[in-house]
N, CA and C of each residue as an Amber inpcrd file, in Angstrom:
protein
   630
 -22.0950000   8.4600000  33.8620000 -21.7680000   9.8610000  33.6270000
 -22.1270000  10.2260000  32.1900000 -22.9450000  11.2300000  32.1130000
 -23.2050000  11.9990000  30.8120000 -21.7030000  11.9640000  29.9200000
 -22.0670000  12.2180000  28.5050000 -20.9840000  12.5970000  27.9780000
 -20.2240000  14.4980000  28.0430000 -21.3180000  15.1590000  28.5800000
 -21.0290000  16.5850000  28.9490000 -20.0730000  16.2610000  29.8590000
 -20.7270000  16.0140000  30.9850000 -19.8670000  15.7710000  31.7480000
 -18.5320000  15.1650000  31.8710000 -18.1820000  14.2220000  31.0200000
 -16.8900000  14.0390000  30.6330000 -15.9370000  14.6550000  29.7360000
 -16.5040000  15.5740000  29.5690000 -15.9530000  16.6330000  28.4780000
 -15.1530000  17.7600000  29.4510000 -15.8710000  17.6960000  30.8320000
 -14.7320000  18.1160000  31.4700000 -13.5840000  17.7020000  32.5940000
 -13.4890000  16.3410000  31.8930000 -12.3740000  15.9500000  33.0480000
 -10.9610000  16.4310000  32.1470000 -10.9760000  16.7240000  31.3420000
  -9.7460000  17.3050000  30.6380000  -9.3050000  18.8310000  31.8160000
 -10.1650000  19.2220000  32.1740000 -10.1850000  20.6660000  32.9750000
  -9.8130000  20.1780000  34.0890000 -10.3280000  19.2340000  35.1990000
 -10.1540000  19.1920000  36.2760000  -9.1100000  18.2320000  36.1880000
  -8.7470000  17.1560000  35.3040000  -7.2360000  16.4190000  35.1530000
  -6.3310000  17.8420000  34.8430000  -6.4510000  18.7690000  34.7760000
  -5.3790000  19.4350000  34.7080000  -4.9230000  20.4480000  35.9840000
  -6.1380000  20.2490000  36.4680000  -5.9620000  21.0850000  37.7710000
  -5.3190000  20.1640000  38.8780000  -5.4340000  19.2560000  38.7910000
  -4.4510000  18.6960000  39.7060000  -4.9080000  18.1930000  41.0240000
  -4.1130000  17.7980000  41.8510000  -4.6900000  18.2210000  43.2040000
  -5.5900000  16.9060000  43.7470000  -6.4600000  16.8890000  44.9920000
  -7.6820000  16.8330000  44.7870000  -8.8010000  15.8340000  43.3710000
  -8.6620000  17.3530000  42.7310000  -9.4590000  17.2900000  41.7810000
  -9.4720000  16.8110000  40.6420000  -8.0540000  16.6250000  40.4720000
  -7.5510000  16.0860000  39.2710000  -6.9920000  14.1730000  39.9840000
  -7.1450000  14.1110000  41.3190000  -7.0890000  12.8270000  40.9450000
  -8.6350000  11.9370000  41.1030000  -9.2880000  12.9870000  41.7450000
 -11.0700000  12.4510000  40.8880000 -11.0920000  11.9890000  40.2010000
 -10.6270000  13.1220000  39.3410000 -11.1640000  13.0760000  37.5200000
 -10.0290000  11.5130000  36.7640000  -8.6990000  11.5660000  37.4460000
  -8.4750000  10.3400000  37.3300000  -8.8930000   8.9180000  37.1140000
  -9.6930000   8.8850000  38.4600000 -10.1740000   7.7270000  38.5890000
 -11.2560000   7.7650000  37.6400000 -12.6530000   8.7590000  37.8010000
 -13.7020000   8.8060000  36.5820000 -12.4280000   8.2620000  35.3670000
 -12.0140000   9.1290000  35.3340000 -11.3210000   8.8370000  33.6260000
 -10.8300000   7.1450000  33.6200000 -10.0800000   6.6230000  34.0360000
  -9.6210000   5.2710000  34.3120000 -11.2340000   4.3010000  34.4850000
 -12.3210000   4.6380000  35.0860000 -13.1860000   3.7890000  35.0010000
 -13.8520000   3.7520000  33.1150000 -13.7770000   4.9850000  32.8840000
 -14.4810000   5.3690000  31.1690000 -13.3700000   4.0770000  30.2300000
 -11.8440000   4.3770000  30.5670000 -11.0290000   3.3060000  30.2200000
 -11.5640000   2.1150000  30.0850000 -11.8880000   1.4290000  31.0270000
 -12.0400000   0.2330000  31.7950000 -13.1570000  -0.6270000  30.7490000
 -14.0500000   0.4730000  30.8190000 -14.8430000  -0.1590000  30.0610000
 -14.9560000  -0.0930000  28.4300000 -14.1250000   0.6020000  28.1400000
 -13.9100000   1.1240000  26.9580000 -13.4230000  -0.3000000  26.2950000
 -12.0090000  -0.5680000  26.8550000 -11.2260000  -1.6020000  26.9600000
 -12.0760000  -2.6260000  26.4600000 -13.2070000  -3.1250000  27.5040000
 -13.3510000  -4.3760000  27.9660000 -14.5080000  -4.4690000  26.3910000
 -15.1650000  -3.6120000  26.2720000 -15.9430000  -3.4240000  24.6910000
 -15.1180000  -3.3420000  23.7920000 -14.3930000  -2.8550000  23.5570000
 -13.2450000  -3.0770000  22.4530000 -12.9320000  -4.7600000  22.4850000
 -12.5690000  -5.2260000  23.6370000 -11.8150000  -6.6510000  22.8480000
 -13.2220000  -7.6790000  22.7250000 -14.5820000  -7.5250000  23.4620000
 -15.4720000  -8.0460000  22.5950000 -16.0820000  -7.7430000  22.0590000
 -16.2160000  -6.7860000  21.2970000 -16.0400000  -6.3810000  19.9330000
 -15.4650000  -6.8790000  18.7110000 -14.2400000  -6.6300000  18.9840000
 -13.0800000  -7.6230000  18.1710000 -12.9240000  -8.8680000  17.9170000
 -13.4240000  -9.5770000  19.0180000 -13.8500000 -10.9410000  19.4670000
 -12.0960000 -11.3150000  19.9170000 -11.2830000 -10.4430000  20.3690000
 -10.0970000 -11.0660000  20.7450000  -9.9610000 -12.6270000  21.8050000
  -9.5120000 -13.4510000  21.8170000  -9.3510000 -14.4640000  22.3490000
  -8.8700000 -14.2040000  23.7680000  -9.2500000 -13.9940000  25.2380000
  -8.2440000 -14.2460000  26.2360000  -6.6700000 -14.5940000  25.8620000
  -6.3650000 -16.2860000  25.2160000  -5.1560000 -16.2530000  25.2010000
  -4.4060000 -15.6810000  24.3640000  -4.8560000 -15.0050000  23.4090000
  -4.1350000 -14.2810000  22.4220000  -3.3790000 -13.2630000  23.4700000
  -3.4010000 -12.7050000  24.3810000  -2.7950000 -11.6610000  25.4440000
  -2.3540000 -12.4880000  26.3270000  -2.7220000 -13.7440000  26.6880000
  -1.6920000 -14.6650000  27.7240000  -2.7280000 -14.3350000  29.3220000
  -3.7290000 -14.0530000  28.9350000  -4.7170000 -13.3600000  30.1440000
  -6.2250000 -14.2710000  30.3260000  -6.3810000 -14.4300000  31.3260000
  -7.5420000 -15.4890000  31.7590000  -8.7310000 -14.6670000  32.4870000
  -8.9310000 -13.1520000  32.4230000  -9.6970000 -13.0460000  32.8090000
  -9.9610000 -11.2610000  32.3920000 -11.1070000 -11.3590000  31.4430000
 -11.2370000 -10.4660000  30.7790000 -11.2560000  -9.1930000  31.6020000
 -12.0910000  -9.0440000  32.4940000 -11.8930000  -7.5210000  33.6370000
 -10.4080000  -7.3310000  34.0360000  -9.6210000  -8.0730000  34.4620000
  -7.9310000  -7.7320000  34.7170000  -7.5770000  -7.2310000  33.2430000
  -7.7540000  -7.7490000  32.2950000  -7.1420000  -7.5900000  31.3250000
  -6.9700000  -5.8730000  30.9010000  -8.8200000  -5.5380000  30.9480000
  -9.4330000  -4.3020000  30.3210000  -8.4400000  -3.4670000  31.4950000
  -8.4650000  -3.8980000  32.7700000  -7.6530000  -3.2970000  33.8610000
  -6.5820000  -2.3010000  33.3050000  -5.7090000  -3.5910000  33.2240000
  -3.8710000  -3.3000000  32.8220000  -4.0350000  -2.4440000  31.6820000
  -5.0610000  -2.6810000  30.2720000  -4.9480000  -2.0950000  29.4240000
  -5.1150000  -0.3230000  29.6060000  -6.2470000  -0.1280000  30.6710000
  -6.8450000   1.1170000  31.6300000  -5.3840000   1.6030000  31.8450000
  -5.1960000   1.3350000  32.7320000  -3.7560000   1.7160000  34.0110000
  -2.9450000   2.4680000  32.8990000  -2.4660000   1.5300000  31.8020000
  -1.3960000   1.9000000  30.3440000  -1.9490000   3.0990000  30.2820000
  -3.1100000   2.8840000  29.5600000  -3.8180000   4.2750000  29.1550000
  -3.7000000   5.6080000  29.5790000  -4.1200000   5.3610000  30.9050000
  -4.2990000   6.9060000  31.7650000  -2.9720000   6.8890000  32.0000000
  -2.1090000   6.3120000  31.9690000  -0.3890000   6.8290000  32.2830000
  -0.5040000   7.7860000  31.1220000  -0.4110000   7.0930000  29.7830000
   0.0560000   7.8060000  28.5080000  -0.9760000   8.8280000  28.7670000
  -2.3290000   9.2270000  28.5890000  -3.4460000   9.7890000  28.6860000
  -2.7360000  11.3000000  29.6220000  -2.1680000  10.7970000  30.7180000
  -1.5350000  12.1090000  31.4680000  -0.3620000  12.5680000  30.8520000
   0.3390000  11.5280000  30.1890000   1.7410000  11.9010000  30.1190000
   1.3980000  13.0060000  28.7430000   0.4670000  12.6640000  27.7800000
   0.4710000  13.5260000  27.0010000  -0.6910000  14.7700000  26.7470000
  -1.7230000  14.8290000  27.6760000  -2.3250000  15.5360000  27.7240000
  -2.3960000  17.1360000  27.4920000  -1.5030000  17.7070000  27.8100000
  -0.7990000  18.9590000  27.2660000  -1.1330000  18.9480000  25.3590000
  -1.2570000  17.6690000  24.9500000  -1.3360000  17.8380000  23.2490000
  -2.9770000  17.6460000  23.1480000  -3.9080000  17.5410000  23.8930000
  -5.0490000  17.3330000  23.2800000  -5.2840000  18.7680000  22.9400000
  -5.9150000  18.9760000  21.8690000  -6.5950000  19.9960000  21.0090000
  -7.8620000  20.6320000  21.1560000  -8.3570000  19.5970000  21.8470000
  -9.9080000  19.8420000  21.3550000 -10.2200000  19.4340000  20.0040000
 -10.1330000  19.2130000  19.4350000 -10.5390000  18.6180000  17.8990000
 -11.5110000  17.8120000  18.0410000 -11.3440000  16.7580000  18.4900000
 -12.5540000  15.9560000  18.8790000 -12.6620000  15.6980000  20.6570000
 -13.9420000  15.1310000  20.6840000 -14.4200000  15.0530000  22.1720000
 -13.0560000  14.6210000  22.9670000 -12.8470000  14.9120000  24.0110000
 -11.9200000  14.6670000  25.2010000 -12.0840000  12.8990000  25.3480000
 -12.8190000  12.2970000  25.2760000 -13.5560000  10.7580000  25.4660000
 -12.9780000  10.0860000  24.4340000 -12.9710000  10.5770000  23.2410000
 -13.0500000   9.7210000  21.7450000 -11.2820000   9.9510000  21.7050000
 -10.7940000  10.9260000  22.3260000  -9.0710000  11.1790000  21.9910000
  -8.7810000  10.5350000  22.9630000  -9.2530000   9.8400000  23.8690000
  -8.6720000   9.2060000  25.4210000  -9.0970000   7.6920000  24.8700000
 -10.5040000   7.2370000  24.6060000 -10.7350000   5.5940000  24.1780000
  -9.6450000   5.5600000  22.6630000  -9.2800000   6.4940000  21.9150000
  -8.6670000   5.4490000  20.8360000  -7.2080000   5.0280000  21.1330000
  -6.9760000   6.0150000  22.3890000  -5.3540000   6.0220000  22.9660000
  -5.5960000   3.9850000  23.8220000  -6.4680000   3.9300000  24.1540000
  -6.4190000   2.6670000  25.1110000  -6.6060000   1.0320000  23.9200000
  -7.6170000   2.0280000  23.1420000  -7.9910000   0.7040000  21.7770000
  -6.8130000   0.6060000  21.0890000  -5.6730000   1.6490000  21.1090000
  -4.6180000   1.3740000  20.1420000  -3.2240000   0.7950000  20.6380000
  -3.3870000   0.9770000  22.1420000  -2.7480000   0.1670000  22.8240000
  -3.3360000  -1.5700000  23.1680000  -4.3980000  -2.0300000  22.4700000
  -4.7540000  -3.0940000  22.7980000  -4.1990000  -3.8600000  21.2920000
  -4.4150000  -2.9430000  20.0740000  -4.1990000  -3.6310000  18.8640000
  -2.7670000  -3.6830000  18.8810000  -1.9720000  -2.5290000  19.4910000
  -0.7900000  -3.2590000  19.0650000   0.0800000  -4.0160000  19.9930000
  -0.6780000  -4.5430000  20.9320000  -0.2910000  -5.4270000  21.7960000
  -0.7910000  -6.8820000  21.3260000  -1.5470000  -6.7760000  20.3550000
  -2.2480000  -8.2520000  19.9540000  -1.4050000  -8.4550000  18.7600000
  -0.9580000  -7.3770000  18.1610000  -0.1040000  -7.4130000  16.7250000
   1.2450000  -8.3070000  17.5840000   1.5260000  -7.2560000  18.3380000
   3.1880000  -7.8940000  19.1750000   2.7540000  -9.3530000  19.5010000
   2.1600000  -9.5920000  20.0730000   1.9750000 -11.1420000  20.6280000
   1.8560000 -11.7150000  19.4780000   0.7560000 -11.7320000  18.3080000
   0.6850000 -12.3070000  17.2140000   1.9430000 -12.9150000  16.2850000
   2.6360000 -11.3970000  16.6910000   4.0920000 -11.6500000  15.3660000
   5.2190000 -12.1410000  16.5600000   5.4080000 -12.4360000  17.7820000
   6.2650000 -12.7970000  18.6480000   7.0150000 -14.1910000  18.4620000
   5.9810000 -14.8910000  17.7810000   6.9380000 -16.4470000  17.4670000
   7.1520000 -16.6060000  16.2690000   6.8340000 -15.5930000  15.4630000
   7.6150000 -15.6810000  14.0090000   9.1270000 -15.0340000  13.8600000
   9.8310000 -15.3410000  13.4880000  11.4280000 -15.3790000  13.4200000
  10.9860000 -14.4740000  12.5270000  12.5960000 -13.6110000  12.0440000
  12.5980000 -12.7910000  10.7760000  13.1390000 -13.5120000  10.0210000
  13.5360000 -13.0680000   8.7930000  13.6440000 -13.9540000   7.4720000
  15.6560000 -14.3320000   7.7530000  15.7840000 -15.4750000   7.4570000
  17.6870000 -15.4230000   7.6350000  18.3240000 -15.2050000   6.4760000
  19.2520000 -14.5400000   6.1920000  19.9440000 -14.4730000   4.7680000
  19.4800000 -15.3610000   3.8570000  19.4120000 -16.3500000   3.5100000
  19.3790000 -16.9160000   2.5210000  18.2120000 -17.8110000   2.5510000
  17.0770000 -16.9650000   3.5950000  15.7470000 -17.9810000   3.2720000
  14.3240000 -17.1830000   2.1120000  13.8770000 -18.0280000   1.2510000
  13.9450000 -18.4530000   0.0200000  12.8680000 -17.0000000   0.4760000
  12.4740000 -15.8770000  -0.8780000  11.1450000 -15.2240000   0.2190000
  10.1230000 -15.7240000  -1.0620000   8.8370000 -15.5630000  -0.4830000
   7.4580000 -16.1270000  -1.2640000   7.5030000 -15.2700000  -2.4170000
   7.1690000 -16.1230000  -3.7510000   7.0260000 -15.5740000  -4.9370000
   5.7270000 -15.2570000  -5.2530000   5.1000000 -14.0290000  -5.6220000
   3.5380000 -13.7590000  -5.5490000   3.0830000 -13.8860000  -6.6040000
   1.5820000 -14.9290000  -6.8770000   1.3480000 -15.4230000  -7.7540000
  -0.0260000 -14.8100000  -8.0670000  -0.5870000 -14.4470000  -9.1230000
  -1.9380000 -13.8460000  -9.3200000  -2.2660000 -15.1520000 -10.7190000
  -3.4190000 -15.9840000 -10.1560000  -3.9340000 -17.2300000 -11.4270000
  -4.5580000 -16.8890000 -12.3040000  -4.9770000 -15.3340000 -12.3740000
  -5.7950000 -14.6440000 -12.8980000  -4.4940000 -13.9560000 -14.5290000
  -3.2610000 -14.0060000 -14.1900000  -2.2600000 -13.7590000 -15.0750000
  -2.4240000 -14.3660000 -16.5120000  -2.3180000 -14.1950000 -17.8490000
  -2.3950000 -14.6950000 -18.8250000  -0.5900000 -15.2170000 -18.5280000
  -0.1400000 -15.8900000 -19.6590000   1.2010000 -16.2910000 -19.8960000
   2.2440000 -15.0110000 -19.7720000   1.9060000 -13.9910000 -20.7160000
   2.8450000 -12.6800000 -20.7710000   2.5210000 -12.1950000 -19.9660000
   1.4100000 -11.7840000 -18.8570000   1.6190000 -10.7680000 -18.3500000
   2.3670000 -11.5120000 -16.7860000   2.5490000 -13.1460000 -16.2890000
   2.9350000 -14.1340000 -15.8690000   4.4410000 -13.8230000 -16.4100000
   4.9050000 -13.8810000 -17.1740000   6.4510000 -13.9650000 -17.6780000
   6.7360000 -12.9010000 -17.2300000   6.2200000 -11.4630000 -17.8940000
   6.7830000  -9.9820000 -16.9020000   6.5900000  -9.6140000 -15.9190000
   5.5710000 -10.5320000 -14.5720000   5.7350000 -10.7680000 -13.5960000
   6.7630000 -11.4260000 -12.8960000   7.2390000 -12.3830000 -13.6360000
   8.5640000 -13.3960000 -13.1090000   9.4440000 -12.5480000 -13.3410000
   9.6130000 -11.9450000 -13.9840000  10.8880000 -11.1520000 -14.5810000
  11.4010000 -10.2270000 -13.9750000  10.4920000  -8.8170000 -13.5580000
  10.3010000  -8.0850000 -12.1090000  10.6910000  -8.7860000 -10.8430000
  10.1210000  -9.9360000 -10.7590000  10.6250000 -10.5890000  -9.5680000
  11.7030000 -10.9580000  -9.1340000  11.8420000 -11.4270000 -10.5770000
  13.7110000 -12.1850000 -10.1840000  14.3060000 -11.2320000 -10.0030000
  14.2010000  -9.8320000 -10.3320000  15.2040000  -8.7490000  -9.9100000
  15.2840000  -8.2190000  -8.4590000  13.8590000  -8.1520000  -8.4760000
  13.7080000  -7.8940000  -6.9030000  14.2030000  -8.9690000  -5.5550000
  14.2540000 -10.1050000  -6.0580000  14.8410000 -11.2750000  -5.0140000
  16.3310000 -11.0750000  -5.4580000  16.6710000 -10.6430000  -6.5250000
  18.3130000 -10.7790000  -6.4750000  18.5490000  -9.4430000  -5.9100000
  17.9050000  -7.9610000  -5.7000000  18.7690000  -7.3960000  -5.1120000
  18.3870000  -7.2040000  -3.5480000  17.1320000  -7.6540000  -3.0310000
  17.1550000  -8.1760000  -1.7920000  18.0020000  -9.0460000  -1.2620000
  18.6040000 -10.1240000  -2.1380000  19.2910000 -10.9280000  -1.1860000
  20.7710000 -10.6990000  -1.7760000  21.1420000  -9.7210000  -2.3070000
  22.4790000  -9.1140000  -2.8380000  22.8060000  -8.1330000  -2.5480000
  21.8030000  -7.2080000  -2.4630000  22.3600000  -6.0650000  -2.2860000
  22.0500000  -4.9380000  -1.4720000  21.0090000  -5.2180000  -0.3300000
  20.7380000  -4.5890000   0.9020000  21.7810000  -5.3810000   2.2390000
  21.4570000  -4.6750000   3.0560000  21.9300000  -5.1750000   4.3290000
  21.4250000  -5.9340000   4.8590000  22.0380000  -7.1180000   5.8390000
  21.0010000  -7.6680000   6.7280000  19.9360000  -7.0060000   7.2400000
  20.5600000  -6.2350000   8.2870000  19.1520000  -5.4050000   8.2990000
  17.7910000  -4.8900000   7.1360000  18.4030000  -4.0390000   6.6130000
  17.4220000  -3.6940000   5.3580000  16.4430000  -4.9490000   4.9070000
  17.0440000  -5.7970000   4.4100000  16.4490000  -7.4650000   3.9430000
  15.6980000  -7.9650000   5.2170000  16.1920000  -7.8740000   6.5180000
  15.1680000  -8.2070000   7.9090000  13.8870000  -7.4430000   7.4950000
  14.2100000  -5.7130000   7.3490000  12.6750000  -4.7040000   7.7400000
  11.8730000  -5.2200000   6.6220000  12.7470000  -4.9030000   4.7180000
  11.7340000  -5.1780000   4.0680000  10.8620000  -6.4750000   3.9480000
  11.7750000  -7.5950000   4.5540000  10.8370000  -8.7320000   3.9580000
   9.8460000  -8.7960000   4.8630000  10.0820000  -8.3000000   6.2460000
   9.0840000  -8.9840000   7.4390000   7.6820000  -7.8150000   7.4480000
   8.0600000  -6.1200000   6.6210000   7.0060000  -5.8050000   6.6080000
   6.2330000  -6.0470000   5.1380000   6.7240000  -6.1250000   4.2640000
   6.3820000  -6.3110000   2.8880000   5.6150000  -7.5800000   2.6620000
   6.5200000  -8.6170000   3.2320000   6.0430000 -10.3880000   2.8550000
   5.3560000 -10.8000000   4.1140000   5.6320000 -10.6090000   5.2960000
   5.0010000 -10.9550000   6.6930000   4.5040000 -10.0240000   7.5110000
   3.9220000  -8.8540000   6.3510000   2.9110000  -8.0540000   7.3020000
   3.3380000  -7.6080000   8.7300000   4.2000000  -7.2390000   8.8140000
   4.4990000  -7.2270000  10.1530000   4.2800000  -5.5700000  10.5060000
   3.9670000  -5.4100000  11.8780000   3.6620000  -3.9630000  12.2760000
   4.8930000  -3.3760000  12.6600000   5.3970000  -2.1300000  12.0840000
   6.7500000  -1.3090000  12.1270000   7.3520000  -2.0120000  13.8870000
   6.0180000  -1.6080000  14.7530000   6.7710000  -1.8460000  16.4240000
   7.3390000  -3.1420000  16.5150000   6.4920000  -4.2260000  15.8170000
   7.0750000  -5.3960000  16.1870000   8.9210000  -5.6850000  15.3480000
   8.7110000  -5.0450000  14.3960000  10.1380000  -5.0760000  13.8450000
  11.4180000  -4.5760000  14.8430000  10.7130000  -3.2090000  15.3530000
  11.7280000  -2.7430000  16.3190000  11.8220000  -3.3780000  17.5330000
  11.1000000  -4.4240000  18.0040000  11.3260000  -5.1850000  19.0360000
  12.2750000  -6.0880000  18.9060000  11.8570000  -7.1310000  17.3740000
  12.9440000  -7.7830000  17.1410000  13.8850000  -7.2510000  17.1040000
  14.7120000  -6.1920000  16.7810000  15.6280000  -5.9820000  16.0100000
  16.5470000  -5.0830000  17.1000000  15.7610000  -4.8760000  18.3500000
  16.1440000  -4.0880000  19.5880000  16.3420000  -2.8030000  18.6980000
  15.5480000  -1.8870000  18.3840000  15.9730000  -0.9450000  18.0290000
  14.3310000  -0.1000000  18.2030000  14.7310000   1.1880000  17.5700000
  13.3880000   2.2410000  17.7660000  12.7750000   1.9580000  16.5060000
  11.3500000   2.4060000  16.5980000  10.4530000   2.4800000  15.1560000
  11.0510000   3.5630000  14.1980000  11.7080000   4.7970000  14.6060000
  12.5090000   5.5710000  13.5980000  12.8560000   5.1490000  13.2700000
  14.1860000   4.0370000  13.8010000  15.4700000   3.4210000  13.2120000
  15.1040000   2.0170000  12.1380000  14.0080000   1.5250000  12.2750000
  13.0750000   0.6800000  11.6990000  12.4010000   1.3290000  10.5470000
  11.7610000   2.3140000  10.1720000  11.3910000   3.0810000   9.2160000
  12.7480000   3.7960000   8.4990000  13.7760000   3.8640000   8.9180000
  15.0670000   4.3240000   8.3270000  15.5370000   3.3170000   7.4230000
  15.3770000   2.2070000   8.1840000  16.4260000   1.5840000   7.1180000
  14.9660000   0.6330000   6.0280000  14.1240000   0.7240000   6.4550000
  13.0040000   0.3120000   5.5440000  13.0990000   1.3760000   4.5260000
  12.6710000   2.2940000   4.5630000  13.2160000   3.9290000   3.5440000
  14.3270000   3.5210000   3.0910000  15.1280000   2.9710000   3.1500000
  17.0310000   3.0920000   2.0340000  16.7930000   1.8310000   1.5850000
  16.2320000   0.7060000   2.1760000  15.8600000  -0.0450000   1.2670000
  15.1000000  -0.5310000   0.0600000  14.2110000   0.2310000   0.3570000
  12.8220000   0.5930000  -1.0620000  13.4050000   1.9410000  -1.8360000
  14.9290000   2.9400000  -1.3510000  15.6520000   3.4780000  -2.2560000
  16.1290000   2.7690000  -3.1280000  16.9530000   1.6170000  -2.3620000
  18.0980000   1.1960000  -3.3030000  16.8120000   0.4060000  -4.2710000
  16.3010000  -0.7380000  -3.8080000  15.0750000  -1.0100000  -4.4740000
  14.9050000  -0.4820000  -6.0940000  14.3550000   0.9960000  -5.8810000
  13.7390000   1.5880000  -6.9450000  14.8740000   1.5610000  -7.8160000
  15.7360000   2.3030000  -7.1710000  17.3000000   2.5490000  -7.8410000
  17.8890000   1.5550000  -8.9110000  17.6350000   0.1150000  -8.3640000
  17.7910000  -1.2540000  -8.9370000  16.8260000  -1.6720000 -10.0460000
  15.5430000  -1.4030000 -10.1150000  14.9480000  -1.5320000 -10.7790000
  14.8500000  -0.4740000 -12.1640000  14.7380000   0.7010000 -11.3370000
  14.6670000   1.7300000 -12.7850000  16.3730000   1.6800000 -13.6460000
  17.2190000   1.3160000 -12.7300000  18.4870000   1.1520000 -13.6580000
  18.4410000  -0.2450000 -14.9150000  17.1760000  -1.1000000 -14.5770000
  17.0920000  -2.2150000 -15.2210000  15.5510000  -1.9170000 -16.4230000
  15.5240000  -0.3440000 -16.2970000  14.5720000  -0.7210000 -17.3900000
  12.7120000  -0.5480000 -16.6770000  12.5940000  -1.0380000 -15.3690000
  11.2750000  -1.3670000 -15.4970000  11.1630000   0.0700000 -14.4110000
   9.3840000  -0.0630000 -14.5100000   8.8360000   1.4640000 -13.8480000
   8.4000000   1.3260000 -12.3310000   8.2860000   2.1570000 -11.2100000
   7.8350000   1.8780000 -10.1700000   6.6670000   1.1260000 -10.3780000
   5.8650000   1.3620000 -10.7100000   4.2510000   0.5160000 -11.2720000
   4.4750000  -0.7570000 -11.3960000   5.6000000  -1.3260000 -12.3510000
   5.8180000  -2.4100000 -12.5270000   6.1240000  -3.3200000 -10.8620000
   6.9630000  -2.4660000 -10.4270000   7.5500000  -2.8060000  -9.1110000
   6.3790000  -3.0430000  -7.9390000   5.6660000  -2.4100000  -8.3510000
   4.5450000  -2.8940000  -7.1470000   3.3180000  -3.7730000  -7.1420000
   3.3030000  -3.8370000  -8.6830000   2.7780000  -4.8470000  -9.4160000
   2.9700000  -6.4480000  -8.7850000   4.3070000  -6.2470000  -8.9790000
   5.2410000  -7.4560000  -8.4900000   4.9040000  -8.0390000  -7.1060000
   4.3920000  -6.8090000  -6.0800000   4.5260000  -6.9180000  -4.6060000
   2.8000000  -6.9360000  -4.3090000   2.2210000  -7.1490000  -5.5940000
   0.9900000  -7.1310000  -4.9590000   0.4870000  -8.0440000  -5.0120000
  -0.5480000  -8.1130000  -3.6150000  -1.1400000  -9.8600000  -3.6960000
  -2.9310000  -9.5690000  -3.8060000  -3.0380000 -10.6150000  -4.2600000
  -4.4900000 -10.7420000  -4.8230000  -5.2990000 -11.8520000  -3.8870000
């Protein structure tokens, strides 16, 4: 199918009917393959998804798609092609399904486990000492003076990269409620630090890795 031509299954998926479950299926096959180029592309591994056979895979990822694809269709704009707003909905359901599996056997951090101190070798001595120095503040009021929670979101997205969804999985909770208490924690954070003298700059200094 031309790409004109797919420019109007947005029209006839809305008409319903009939016609709109045509345009379904067209649309779910554009998926399909969308899918199946995306993960070799990526070079994703089969078992990284727990899946042995790349066409089922692109499948299930399809099926997801055109659910959400209908469920929210009412919001496409037109802004960009009908095709390019439907494949990034299916590619972004594949990345963060590889993120979830990825981060699934890593635990979150427990109260009192030690978190990584970030080292740049490139540091002279002083600018090494007011790096340590920043730090030690920041590990004492992480492990003093946030909440369990708070100390779960910041360390696992800050130190273990972790993607907001996978936090809210662990943590049985929503990605709002996950970005909430990540937000009051990089409050109190700042709060802690600028009461001690040093500048946000300094503070991220601290958190940055090389």
């Amino acid at each position: 199918m031309v790409e004109g031509g797919a420019e109007h299954l947005v029209t006839r998926l809305l008409a319903g009917g009939p016609e709109g479950d045509a345009a379904a299926r067209e649309l779910h096959d554009l998926l399909v393959r969308a899918a199946l180029a995306h993960l070799v592309h990526q070079g994703y591994s089969l078992e990284a998804f727990g899946a042995d056979d790349p066409e089922a895979l692109a499948e299930d990822f399809a099926q997801e798609a055109l659910a959400t694809i209908l469920r929210q269709l009412h919001t496409f704009r037109g802004q960009s092609r009908f095709t390019t707003w439907a494949y990034r909905i299916v590619i972004n359901l594949i990345s963060d399904e590889f993120r979830r599996r990825a981060w699934r056997r890593r635990p979150l951090p427990t109260e009192h486990e030690a978190l990584p101190h970030p080292v740049d070798p490139a540091d002279d001595p002083v600018a090494a000492a007011e790096r340590d120095e920043v730090w030690g503040l920041i590990a004492r009021v992480i492990r003093e003076e946030l909440t369990p929670r708070q100390r779960q979101v910041l360390v696992g997205r800050f130190f273990q990269d972790k993607p907001l969804v996978v936090l809210a999985e662990e943590l049985n909770t929503s990605k709002d409620a996950v970005y909430k208490l990540l937000h009051d924690a990089r409050k109190r954070l700042k709060r802690a630090l600028l009461a001690h003298g040093f500048t946000e700059a300094e503070a991220l200094a601290a958190f940055e890795r090389r």
